[in-house]
BALOBA-1460 file (C-alpha; in Angstrom, 3 decimals):
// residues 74
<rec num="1" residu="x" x="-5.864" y="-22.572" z="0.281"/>
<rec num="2" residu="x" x="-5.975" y="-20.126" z="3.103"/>
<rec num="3" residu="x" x="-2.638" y="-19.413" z="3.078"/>
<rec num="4" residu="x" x="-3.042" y="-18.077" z="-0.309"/>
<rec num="5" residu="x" x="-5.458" y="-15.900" z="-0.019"/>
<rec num="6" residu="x" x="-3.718" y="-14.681" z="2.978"/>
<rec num="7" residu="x" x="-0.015" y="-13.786" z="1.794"/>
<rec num="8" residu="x" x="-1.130" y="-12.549" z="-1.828"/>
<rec num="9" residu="x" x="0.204" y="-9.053" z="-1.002"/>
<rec num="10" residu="x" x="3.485" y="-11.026" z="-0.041"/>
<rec num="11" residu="x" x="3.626" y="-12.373" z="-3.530"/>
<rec num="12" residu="x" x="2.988" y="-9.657" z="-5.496"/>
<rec num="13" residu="x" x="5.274" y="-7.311" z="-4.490"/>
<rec num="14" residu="x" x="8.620" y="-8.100" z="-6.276"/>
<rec num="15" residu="x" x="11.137" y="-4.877" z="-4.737"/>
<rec num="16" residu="x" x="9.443" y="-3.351" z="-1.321"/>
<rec num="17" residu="x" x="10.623" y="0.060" z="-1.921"/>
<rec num="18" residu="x" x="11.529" y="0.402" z="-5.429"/>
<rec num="19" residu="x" x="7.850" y="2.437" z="-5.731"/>
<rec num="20" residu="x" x="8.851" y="5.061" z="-2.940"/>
<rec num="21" residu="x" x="12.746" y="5.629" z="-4.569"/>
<rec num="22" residu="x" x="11.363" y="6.308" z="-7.446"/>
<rec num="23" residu="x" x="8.982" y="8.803" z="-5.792"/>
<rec num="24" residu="x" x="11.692" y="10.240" z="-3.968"/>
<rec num="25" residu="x" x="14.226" y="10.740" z="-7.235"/>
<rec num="26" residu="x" x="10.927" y="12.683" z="-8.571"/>
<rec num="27" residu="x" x="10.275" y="15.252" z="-5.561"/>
<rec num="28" residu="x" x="7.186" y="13.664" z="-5.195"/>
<rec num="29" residu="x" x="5.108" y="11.680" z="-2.350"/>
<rec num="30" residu="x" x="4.619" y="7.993" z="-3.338"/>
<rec num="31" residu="x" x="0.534" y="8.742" z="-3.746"/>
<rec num="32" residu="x" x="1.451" y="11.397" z="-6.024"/>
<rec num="33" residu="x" x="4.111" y="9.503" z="-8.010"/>
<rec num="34" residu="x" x="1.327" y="6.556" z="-8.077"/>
<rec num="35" residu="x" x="-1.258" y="8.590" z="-9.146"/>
<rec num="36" residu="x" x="0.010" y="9.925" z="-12.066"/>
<rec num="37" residu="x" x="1.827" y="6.884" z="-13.441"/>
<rec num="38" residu="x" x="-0.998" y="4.397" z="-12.587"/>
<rec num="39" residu="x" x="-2.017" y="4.304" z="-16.496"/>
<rec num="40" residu="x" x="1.529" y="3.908" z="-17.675"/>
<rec num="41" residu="x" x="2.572" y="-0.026" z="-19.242"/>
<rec num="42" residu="x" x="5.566" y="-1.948" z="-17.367"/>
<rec num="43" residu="x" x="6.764" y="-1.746" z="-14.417"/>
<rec num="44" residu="x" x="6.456" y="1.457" z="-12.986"/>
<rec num="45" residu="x" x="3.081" y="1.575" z="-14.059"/>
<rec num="46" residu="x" x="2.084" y="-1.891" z="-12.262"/>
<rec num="47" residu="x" x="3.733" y="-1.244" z="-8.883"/>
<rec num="48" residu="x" x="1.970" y="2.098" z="-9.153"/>
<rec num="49" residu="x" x="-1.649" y="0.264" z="-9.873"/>
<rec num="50" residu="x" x="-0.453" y="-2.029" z="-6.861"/>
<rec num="51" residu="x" x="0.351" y="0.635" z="-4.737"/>
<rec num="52" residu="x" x="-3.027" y="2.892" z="-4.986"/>
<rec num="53" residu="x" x="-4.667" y="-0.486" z="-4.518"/>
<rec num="54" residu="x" x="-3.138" y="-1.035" z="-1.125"/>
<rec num="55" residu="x" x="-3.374" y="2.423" z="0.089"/>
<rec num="56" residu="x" x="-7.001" y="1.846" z="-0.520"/>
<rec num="57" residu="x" x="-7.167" y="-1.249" z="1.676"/>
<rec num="58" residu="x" x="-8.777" y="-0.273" z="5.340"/>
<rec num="59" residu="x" x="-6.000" y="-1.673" z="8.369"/>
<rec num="60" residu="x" x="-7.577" y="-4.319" z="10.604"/>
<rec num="61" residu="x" x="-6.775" y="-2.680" z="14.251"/>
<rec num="62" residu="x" x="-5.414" y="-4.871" z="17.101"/>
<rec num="63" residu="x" x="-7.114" y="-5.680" z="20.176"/>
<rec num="64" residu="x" x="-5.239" y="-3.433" z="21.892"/>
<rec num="65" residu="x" x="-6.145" y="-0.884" z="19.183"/>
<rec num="66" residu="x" x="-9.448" y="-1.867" z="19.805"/>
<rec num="67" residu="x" x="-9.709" y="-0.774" z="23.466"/>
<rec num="68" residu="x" x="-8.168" y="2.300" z="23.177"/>
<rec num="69" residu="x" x="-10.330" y="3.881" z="20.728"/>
<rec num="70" residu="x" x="-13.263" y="2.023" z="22.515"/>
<rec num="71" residu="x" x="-13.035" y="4.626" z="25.704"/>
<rec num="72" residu="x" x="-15.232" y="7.145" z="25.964"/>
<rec num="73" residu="x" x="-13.978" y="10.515" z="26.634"/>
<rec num="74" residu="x" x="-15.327" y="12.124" z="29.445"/>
């Protein structure tokens, strides 16, 4: 059941990139493009829904991540 929970993202996107081309045919940055066509039915308007609800999601930062923002600057 872990696995699951763990590759969800995997599963629900259907056409990595098909968000961003679209985007891109409309002049516009993909936050843009999902921002306005979050409310639309179909498609375009799910992957949009999808994609403000990953750029939402915080990054988990590696270890070594970790111990370079850990230093203090002196």
């Amino acid at each position: 059941m872990a696995e699951k929970k763990k590759n969800w993202i995997k599963g629900a996107i259907k056409h990595p990139g098909a968000l961003k081309a679209k985007a891109e045919a409309a002049g516009e940055t993909t936050k843009e493009f999902a921002s306005k066509h979050a409310g639309d039915s179909g498609k375009t308007g799910a992957q949009s829904r999808l994609a403000e609800t990953l750029m939402g999601m915080s990054h988990k930062r590696t270890d070594r991540q970790k111990r370079l923002y850990s230093r203090t600057k002196g």
